[in-house]
VODREN-958902 format. One record per residue (C-alpha): residue in one letter; x, y, z. Coordinates in Angstrom, 2 decimals, decimal comma, m for minus. Layout:
N
[a; [X; Y; Z]] ...
END
This chain:
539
[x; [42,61; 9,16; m63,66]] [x; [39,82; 9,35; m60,77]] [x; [39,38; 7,56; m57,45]] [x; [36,27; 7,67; m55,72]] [x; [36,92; 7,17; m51,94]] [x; [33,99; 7,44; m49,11]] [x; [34,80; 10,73; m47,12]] [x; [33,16; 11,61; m43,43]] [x; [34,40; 14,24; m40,90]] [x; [33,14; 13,75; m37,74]] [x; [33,64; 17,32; m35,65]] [x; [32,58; 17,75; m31,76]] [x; [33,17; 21,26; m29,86]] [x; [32,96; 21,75; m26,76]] [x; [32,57; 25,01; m24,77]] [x; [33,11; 25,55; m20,91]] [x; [31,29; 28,16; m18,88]] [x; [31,21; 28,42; m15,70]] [x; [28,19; 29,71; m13,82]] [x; [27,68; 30,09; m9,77]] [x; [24,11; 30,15; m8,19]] [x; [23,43; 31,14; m4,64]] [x; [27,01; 29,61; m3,74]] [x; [30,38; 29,33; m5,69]] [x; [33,18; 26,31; m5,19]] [x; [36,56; 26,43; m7,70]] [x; [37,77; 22,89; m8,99]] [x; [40,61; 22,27; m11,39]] [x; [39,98; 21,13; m14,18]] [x; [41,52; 17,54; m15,25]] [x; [44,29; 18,21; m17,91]] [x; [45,28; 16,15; m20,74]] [x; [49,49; 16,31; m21,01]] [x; [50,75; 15,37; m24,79]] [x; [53,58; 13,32; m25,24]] [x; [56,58; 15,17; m25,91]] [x; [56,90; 16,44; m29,37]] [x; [60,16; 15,72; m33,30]] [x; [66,05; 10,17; m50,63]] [x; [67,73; 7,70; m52,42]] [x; [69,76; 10,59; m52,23]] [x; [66,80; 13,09; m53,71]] [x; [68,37; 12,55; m56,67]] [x; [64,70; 11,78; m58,09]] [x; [61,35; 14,11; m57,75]] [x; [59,29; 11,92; m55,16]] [x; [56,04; 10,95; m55,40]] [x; [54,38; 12,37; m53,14]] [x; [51,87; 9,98; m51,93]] [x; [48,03; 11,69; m50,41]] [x; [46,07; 9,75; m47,65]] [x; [42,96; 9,90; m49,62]] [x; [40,57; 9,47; m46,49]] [x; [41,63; 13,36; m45,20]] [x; [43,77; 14,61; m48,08]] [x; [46,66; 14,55; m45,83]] [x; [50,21; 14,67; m48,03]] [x; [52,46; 12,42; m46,74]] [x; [55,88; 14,10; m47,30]] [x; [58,68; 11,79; m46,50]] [x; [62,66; 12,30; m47,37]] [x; [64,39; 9,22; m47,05]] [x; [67,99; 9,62; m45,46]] [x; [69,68; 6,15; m45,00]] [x; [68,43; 2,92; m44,58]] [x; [69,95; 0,38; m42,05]] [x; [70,16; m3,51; m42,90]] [x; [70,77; m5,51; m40,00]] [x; [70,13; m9,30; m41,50]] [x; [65,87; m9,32; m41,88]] [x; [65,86; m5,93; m39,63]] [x; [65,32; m3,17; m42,15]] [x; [65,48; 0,21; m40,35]] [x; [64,69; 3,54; m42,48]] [x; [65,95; 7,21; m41,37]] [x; [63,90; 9,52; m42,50]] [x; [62,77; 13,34; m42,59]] [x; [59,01; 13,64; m42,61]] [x; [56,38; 16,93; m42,74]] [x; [52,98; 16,87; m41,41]] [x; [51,13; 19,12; m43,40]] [x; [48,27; 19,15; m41,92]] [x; [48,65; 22,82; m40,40]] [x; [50,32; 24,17; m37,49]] [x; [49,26; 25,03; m34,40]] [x; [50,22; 28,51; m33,01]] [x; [50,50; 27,26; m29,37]] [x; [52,67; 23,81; m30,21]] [x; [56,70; 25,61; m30,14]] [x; [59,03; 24,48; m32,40]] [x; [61,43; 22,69; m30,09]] [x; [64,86; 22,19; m30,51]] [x; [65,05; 19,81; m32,84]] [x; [64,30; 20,21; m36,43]] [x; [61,52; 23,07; m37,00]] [x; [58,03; 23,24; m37,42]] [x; [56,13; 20,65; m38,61]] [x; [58,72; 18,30; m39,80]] [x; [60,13; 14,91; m37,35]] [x; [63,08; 12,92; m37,91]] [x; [62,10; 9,36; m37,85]] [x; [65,25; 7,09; m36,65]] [x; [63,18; 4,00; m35,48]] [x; [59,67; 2,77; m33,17]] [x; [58,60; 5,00; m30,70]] [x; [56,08; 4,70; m27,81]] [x; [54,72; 7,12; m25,76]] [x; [51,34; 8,57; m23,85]] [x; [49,22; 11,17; m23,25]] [x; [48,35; 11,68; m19,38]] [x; [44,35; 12,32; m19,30]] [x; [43,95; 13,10; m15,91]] [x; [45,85; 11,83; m13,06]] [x; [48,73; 9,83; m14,08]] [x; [47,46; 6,36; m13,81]] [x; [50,37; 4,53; m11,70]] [x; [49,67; 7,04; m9,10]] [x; [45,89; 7,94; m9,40]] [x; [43,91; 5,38; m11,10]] [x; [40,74; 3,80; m9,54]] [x; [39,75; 0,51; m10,86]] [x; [36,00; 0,77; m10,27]] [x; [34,18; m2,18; m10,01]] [x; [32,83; m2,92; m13,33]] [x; [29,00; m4,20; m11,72]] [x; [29,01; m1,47; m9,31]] [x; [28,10; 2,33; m9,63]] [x; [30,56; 4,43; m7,64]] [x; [29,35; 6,14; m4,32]] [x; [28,87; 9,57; m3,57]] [x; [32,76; 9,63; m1,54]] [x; [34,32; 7,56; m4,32]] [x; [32,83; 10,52; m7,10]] [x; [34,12; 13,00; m4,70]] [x; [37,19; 12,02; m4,58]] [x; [37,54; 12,22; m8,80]] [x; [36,31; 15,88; m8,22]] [x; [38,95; 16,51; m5,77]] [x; [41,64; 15,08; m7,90]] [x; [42,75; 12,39; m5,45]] [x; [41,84; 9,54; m7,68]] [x; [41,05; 9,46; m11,28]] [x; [39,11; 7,17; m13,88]] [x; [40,19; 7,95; m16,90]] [x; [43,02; 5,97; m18,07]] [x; [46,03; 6,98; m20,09]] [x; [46,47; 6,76; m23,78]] [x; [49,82; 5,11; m24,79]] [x; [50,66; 5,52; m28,63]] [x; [53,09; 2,77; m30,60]] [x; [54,59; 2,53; m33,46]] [x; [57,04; m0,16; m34,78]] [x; [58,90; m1,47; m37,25]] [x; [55,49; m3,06; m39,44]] [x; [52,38; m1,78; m36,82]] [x; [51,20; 0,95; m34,90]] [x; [48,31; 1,66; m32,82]] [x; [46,98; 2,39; m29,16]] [x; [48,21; 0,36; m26,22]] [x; [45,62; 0,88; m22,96]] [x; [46,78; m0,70; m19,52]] [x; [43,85; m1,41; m17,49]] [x; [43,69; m2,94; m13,88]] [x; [42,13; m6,69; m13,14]] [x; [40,40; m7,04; m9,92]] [x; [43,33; m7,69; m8,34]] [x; [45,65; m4,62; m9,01]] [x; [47,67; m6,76; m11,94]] [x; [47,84; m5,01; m15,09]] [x; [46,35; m5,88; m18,66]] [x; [47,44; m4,45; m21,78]] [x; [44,79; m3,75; m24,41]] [x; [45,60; m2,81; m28,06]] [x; [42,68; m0,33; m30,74]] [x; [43,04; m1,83; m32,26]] [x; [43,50; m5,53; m31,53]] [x; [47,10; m6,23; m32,51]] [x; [48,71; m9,79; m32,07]] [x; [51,76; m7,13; m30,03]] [x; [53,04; m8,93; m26,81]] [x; [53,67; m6,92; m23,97]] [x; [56,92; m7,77; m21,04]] [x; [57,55; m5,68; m18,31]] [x; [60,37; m6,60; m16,49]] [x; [59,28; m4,83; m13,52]] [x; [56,28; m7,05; m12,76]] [x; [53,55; m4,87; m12,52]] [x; [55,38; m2,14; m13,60]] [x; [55,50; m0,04; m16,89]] [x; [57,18; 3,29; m15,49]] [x; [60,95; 2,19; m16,50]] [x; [61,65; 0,18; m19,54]] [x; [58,50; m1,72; m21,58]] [x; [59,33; m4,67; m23,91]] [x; [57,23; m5,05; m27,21]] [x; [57,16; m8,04; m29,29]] [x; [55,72; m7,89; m32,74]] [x; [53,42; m10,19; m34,99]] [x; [57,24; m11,59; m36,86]] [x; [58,97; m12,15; m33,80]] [x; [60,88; m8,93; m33,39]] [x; [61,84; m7,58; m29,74]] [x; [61,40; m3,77; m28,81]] [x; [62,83; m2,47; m25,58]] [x; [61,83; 1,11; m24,29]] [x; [63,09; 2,94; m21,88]] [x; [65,70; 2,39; m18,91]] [x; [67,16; 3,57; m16,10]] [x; [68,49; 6,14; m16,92]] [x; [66,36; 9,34; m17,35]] [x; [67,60; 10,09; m20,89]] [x; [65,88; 7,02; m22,04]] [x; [62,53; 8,53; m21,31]] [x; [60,79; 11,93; m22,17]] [x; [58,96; 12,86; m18,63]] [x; [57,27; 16,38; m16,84]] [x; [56,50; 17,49; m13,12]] [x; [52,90; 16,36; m13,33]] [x; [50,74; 18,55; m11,20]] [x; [47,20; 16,08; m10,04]] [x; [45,68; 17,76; m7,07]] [x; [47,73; 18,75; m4,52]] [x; [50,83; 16,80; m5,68]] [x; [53,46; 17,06; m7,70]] [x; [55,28; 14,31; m9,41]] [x; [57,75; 13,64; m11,77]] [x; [56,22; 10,80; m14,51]] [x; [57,20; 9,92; m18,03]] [x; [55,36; 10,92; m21,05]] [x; [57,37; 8,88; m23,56]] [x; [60,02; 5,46; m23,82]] [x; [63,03; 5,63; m25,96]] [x; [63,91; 2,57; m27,60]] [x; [66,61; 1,13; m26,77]] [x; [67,48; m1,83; m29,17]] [x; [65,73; m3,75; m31,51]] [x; [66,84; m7,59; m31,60]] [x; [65,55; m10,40; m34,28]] [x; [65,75; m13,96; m32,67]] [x; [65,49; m15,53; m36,39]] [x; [69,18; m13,47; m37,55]] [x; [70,26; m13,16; m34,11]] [x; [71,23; m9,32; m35,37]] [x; [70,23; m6,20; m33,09]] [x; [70,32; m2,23; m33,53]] [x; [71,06; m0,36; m30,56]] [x; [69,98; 3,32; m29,60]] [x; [71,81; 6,19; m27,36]] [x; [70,41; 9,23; m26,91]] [x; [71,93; 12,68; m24,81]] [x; [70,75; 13,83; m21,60]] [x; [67,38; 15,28; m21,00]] [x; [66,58; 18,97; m21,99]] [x; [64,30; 21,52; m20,87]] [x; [61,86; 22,36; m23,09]] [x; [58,34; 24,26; m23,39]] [x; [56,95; 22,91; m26,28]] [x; [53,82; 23,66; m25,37]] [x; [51,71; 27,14; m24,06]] [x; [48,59; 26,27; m22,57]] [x; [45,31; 28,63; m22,53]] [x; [42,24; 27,62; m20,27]] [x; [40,63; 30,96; m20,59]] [x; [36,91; 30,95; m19,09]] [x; [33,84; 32,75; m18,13]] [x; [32,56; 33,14; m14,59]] [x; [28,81; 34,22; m13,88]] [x; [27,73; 35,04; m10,37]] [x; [23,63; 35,39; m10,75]] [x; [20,36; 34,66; m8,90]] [x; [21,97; 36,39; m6,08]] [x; [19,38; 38,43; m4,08]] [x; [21,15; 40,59; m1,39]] [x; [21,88; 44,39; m0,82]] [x; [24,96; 43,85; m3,19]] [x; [26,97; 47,15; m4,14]] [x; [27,15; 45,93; m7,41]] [x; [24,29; 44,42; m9,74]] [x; [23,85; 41,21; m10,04]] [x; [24,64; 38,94; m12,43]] [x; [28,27; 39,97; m12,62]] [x; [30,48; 38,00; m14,94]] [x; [34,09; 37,86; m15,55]] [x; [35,64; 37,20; m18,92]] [x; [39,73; 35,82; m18,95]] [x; [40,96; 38,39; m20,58]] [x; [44,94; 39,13; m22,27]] [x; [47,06; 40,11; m19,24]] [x; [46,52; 39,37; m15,73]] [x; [43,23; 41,93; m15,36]] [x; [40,06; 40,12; m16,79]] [x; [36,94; 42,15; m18,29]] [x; [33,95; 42,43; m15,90]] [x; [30,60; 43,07; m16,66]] [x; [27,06; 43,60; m14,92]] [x; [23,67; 44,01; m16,22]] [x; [21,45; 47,35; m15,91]] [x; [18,26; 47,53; m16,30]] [x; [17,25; 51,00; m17,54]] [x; [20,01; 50,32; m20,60]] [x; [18,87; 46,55; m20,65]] [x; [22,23; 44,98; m21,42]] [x; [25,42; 44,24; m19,88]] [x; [27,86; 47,07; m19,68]] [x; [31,48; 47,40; m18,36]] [x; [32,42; 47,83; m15,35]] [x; [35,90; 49,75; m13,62]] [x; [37,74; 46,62; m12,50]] [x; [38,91; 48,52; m9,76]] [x; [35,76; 49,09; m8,45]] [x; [34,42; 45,72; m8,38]] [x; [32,65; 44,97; m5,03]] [x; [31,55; 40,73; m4,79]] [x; [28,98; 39,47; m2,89]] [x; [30,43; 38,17; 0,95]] [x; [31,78; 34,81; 0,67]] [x; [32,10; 34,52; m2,94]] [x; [35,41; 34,95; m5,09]] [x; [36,19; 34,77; m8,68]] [x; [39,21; 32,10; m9,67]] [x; [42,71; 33,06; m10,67]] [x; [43,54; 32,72; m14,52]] [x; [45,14; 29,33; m15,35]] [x; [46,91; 30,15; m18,51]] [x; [50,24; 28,04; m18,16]] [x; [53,63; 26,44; m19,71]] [x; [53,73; 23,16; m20,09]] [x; [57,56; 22,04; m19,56]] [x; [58,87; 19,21; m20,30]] [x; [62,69; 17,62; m20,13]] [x; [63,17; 15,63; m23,34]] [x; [66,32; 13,58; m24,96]] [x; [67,03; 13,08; m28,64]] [x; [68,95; 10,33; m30,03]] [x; [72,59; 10,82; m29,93]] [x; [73,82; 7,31; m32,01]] [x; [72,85; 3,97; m34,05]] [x; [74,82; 1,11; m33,97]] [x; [74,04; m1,91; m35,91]] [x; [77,32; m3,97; m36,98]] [x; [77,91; m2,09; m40,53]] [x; [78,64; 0,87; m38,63]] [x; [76,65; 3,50; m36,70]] [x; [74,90; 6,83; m37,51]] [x; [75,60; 10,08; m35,07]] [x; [73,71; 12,77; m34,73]] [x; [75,20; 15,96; m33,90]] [x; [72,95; 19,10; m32,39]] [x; [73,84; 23,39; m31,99]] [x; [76,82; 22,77; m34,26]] [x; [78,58; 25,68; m34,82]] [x; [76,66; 27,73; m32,50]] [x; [73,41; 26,71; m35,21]] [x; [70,44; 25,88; m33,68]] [x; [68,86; 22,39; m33,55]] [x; [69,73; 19,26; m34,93]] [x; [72,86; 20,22; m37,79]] [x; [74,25; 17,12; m39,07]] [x; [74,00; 13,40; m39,24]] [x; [76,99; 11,40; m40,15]] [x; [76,82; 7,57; m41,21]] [x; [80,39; 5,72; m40,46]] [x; [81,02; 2,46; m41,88]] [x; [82,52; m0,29; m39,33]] [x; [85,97; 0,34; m39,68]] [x; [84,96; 4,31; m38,40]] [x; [85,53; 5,54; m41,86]] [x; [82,59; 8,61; m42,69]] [x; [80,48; 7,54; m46,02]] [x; [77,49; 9,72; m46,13]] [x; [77,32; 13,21; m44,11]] [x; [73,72; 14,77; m43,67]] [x; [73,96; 18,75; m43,08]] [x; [70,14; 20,47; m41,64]] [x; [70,22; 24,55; m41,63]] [x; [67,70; 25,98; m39,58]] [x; [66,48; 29,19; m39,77]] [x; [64,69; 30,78; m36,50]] [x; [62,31; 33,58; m36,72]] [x; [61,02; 35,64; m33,69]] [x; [60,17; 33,68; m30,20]] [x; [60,18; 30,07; m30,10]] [x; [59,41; 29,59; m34,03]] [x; [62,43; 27,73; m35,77]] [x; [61,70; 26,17; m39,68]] [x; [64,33; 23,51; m41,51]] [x; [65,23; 25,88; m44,45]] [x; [68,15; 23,26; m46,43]] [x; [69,35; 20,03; m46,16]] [x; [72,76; 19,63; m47,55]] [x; [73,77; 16,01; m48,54]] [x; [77,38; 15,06; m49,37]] [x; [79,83; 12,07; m49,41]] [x; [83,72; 11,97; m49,36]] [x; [83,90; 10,11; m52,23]] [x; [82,47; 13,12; m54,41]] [x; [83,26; 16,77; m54,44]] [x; [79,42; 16,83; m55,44]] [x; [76,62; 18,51; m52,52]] [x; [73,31; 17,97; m52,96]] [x; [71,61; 20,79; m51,32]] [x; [67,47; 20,54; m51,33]] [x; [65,86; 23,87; m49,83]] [x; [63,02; 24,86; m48,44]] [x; [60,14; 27,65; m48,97]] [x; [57,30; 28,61; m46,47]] [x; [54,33; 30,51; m46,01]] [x; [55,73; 33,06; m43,65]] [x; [56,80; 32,39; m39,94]] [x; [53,39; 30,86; m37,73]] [x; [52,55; 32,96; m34,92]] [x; [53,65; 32,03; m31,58]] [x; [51,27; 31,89; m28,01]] [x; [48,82; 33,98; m29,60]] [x; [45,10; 33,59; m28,82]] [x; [44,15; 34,07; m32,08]] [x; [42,62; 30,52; m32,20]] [x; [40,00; 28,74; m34,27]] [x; [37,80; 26,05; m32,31]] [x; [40,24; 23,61; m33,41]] [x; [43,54; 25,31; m31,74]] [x; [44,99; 26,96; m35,78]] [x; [45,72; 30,07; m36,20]] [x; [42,23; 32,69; m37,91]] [x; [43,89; 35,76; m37,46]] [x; [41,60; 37,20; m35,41]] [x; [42,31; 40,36; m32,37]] [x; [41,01; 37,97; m30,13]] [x; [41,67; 38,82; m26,25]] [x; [40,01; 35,74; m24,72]] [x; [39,35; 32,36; m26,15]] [x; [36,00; 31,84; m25,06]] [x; [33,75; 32,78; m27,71]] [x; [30,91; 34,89; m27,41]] [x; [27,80; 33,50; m25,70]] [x; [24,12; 34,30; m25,80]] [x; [22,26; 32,77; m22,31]] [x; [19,65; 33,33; m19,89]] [x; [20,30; 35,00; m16,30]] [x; [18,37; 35,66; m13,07]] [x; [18,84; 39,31; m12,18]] [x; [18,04; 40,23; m8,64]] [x; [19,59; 43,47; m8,08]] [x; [17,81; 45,09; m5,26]] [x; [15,36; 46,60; m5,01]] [x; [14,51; 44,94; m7,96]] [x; [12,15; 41,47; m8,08]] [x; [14,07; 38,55; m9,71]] [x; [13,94; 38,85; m13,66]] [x; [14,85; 36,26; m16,42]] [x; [16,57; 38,12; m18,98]] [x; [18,60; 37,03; m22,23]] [x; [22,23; 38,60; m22,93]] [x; [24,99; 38,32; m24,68]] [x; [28,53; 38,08; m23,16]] [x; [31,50; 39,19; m25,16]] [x; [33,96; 36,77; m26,73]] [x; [36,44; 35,95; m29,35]] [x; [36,06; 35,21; m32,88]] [x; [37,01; 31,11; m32,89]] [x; [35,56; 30,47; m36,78]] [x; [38,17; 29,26; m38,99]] [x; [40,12; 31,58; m41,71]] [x; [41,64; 29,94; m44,41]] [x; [44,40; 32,00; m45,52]] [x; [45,58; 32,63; m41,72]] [x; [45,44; 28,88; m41,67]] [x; [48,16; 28,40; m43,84]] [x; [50,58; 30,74; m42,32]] [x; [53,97; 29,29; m41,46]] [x; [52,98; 26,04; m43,58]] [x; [55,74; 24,30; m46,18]] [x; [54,66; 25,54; m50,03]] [x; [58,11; 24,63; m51,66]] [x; [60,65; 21,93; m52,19]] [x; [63,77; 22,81; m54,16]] [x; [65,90; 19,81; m55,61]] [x; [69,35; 20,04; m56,57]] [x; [69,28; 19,48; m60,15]] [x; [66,67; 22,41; m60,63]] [x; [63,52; 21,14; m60,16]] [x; [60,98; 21,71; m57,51]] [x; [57,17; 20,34; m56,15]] [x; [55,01; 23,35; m54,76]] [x; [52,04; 22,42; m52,52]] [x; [48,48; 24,33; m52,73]] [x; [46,60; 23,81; m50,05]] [x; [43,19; 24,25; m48,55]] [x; [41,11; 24,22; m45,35]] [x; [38,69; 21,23; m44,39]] [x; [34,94; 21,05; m44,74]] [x; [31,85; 19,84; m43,19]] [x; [28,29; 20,15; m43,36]] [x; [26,32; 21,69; m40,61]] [x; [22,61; 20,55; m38,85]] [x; [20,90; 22,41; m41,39]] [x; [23,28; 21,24; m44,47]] [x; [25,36; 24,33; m45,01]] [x; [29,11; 23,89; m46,03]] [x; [31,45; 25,21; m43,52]] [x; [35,10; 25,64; m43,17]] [x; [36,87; 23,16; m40,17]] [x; [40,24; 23,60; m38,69]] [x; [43,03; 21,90; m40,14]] [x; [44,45; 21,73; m44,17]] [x; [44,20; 19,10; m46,91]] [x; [46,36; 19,08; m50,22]] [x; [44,39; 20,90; m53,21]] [x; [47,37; 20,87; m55,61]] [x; [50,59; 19,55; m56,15]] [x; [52,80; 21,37; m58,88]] [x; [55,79; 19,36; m60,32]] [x; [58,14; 21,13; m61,96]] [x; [61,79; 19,66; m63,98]] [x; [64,79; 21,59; m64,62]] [x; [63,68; 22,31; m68,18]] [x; [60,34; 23,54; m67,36]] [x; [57,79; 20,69; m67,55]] [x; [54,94; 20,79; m64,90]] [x; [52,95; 18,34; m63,78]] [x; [49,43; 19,48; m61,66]] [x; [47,89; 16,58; m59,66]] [x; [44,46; 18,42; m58,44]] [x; [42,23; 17,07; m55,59]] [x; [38,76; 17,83; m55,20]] [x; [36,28; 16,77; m52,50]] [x; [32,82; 16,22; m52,22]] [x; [30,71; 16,98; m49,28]] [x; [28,84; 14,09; m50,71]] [x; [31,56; 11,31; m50,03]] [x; [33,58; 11,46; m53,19]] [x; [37,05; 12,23; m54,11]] [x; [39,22; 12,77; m57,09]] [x; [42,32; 13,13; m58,36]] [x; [43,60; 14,93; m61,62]] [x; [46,17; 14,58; m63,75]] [x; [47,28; 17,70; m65,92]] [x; [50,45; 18,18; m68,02]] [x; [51,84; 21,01; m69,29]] 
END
C-alpha cells in the first residue's frame, strides 16, 4: 500500500555578527521567551499513526477518558519524536520528550517586550519617526506582538491580540477560527481568558491565583517584571448538558527548563590610530568566561591568536560581556479533575521518586478504580526519561507494566549544536560558526588594506546519529510484545540542488513485534521530489 503526499521543507538560517567601524555602541538583543514546557488499557499494540506531511510519529497512550454528558475529555501520555534538543531540560514532570495531556491549554511566547507593558500600536498609514525607532532600539517600546498558542477540546491554533486605534484590544485567530474571546477584565488578558468554541463549549484560563498561570521575571530594557507565559484552565462548562469539569493544580515551582546561548562575534576594524594592537581585532564567545581574540598580521597574512591578557583596545571602545543565560521560570502542574463521576489526582516525588509517580481515578463515592504508576529514571544533570508505566486496578491482582527503551541519555547545556538547536556531536567551543569576510586593516604605519579572512567557529552541520541520542527506540507491552522505532534525519535541497541533511528526525521504520514472534515493518521513504510512501512488510 502507497500514498503519495506533496512534501516541501522550507529552512531559513540566520547568523549574527557583529562588526564596529570607527565607533562601537552595545544593544540587547530582543529575546523570544517560550512558554513553559510537559490505552484502552495497552492491552492492544497501537497503531501508531505518521503525520505524512513531516514524517512525524504521533505516539499517544491513552490513560482514561472522562464523560461529562456531550464533554468528552481524554488523559493521555504523548511523545514527540521529533528529536530533542540538548538545551530544552527535562523538567520535573514526566521526562524528555513525552507530555501528559489532561485537557486545553493556552499559552504564549513573549517576542520582545511583553506586549501589556511594551507594545506600540503604530499607526498603520504612518511610517514611524526617527525617536519612535529609537525607542524599539532602546527597548522602551516594542512592535512585535506576542504569539499566544490554543488548543481545545475540537481546535487549535494561534490567537494574536492586536491594539485598535483606541488602545481596545482585538483578538485575531491563524488561522481564522469561529473561537470567541471574553475577558472579564475589560481590556485585560493578564489574569483569567475565557474561550468559547465553534459547539458552544466555555473555556476559562487562568485566575487569581498564581498557580493558575505559568509566568517568569521578564527582563525588557531596564525593567524587570513578573508576566505570564501560560493560562491553566480552569473548568470547562457545556451550556447544552449543563455538565462542567473542573481543574486544580499545586503551587508554582521553580524551574530552568531552559539554558540559553547567544554566543557572538565582535570585529573592531577600519580603525586608523597608533593602536598597540593591530587592527582589526575580533573577539569570538568562547566556553568559559575568557573569549578567544584574534588580530591580523601582515607579514603571516592571516589572523593569529592573541594572549588575552595582553589585549590593549583602542580609547573609547569596549567589547560586550557574554550573555549566555538561564531562563527560569515558576510553573504549576495539575494537582486534580473533578467532573461528577468522580475525580482523577495526580500525585508528584512520591516516595522520594522524581517527577510525576502516580495518577489515581476515584469513582464518586471516593472509592479508587484505576491507579496509574510512572517510574522515572534520571541520568546525569537535569536529564530525567519515563522508563515504565505500571497500570493496575483493585479489582484484579493483574499489573500491566509497559516499559521503555532509549537511545542513550541526550546531552545537557552543551554547545554542541546544529543550526537548528539538536545535538551533532561536535567539540564545539562557540556557537557561531566559522565565517569568511572582508576587513579594513589600518594598523599603523600601514595604509588601509581590504583583505579577506577567515574567523574561527564551530561546526553547526547536522549529524545524524548524534541526532538521535537520548530519543525513544522501544515500547515494551505487557503481554510480550513490543513496536521499535527507526528513525532518520530530515532533508532538503540546496541553491544548487544538492541533498542535505536538516535538523530534526522523521520516522523511517516502525517494527511490530507479538509475543510469538510475528513482525510487522511499516517503511517510509521520501522523495526530495514531493513524494512519499509507505510499506507494508510481514514476516
Amino acid at each position: 500500500m502507497a500514498t503519495d503526499v506533496p512534501m516541501r521543507r522550507w529552512m531559513m538560517i540566520f547568523f549574527l555578527i557583529f562588526s564596529a567601524n570607527a565607533s562601537y555602541a552595545q544593544t540587547q538583543l530582543s529575546k523570544v521567551i517560550p512558554a513553559s514546557p510537559v490505552a484502552m488499557e495497552l492491552t492492544k499494540y497501537i497503531n501508531y499513526p505518521v503525520n505524512l506531511s513531516n514524517g512525524l510519529v504521533q505516539i499517544s497512550i491513552p490513560l482514561y477518558e472522562i464523560n461529562e454528558g456531550d464533554i468528552k475529555l481524554p488523559v493521555t501520555l504523548n511523545y514527540h519524536a521529533s528529536g530533542l534538543k540538548p538545551n530544552i531540560r527535562s523538567g520535573s514532570w514526566l521526562g524528555d520528550g513525552w507530555s501528559l495531556n489532561t485537557g486545553p491549554s493556552l499559552s504564549r511566547s513573549i517576542n520582545g517586550g511583553v506586549d501589556e507593558l511594551y507594545y506600540w500600536n503604530f499607526d498603520n498609514d504612518m511610517l514611524p519617526s526617527y525617536f519612535q525607532m529609537q525607542q524599539v532600539v532602546e527597548q522602551k517600546k516594542d512592535i512585535a506582538l506576542d504569539e499566544f498558542n490554543y488548543s481545545l477540546l475540537n481546535n487549535s491554533g494561534r490567537l494574536y491580540f492586536k491594539r485598535t486605534a483606541n488602545n481596545q484590544l482585538r483578538p485575531v485567530f491563524i488561522p481564522v477560527s469561529p473561537v470567541k474571546v471574553n475577558l472579564p477584565n475589560v481590556n485585560d488578558y493578564t489574569n483569567v481568558i475565557n474561550l468559547t468554541d465553534a459547539m458552544g463549549f466555555q473555556y476559562s484560563f487562568g485566575g487569581s491565583e498564581s498557580k493558575y498561570k505559568d509566568y517568569v521575571y521578564h527582563t525588557y530594557g531596564s525593567s524587570v517584571s513578573q508576566v505570564p507565559t501560560a493560562w491553566k484552565i480552569k473548568s470547562i462548562f457545556s451550556p447544552l448538558s449543563n455538565r462542567s469539569i473542573s481543574f486544580e493544580y499545586a503551587d508554582n515551582i521553580t524551574e530552568v527548563p531552559f539554558y540559553r546561548m547567544t554566543d557572538k562575534v565582535v570585529m573592531l576594524d577600519n580603525i586608523s590610530c597608533q593602536c598597540t594592537d593591530k587592527i582589526p581585532l575580533i573577539q569570538v564567545d568562547d566556553v568559559g568566561m575568557n573569549p578567544k581574540y584574534y588580530n591580523y598580521d601582515l607579514t603571516a597574512q592571516q589572523l593569529q591568536l592573541v594572549d588575552v591578557y595582553n589585549v590593549t583596545l583602542p580609547t573609547g571602545y569596549s567589547f560586550p560581556q557574554r550573555s549566555t543565560e538561564t531562563i527560569t521560570q515558576f510553573n504549576s502542574y495539575i494537582n486534580k479533575i473533578s467532573f461528577s463521576g468522580g475525580y482523577i489526582l495526580f500525585t508528584k516525588n512520591e516516595g522520594g521518586r522524581p517527577g510525576l509517580t502516580s495518577i489515581r481515578v476515584y469513582n464518586y463515592q471516593n472509592t479508587l478504580v484505576k491507579q496509574i504508576e510512572l517510574i522515572q529514571a534520571v541520568s546525569g544533570y537535569a536529564a530525567m526519561q519515563l522508563s515504565e508505566v505500571r497500570i493496575s486496578s483493585p479489582y484484579s491482582t493483574e499489573i500491566q507494566k509497559y516499559s521503555f527503551q532509549y537511545n542513550g541519555v541526550m546531552s545537557k547545556d552543551t554547545r554542541s549544536l546544529d543550526k537548528w538547536g539538536f545535538y551533532n556531536a561536535a567539540p564545539n567551543t562557540t556557537l557561531v560558526p566559522s565565517i569568511t569576510t572582508s576587513v579594513q586593516v589600518n594598523n599603523f604605519p600601514y595604509p588601509g588594506e581590504q583583505k579577506d579572512i577567515s574567523i574561527p567557529g564551530g561546526d553547526r552541520e547536522p549529524n545524524e546519529s548524534a541526532m538521535q541520542q537520548g530519543m525513544l527506540t522501544e515500547i515494551k507491552y505487557p503481554t510480550g510484545g513490543r513496536t521499535r522505532f527507526i528513525y532518520e534525519a530530515h532533508r532538503y535541497k540546496d541553491e544548487l540542488g544538492r541533498i542535505r541533511l536538516a535538523g530534526g528526525l522523521r520516522i523511517k521504520q516502525i517494527q511490530q513485534v507479538d509475543d510469538a514472534g510475528q513482525k510487522l515493518y511499516r517503511n517510509f521513504n521520501y522523495s526530495v521530489n514531493g513524494n512519499y510512501n509507505e510499506g507494508w512488510t510481514c514476516k
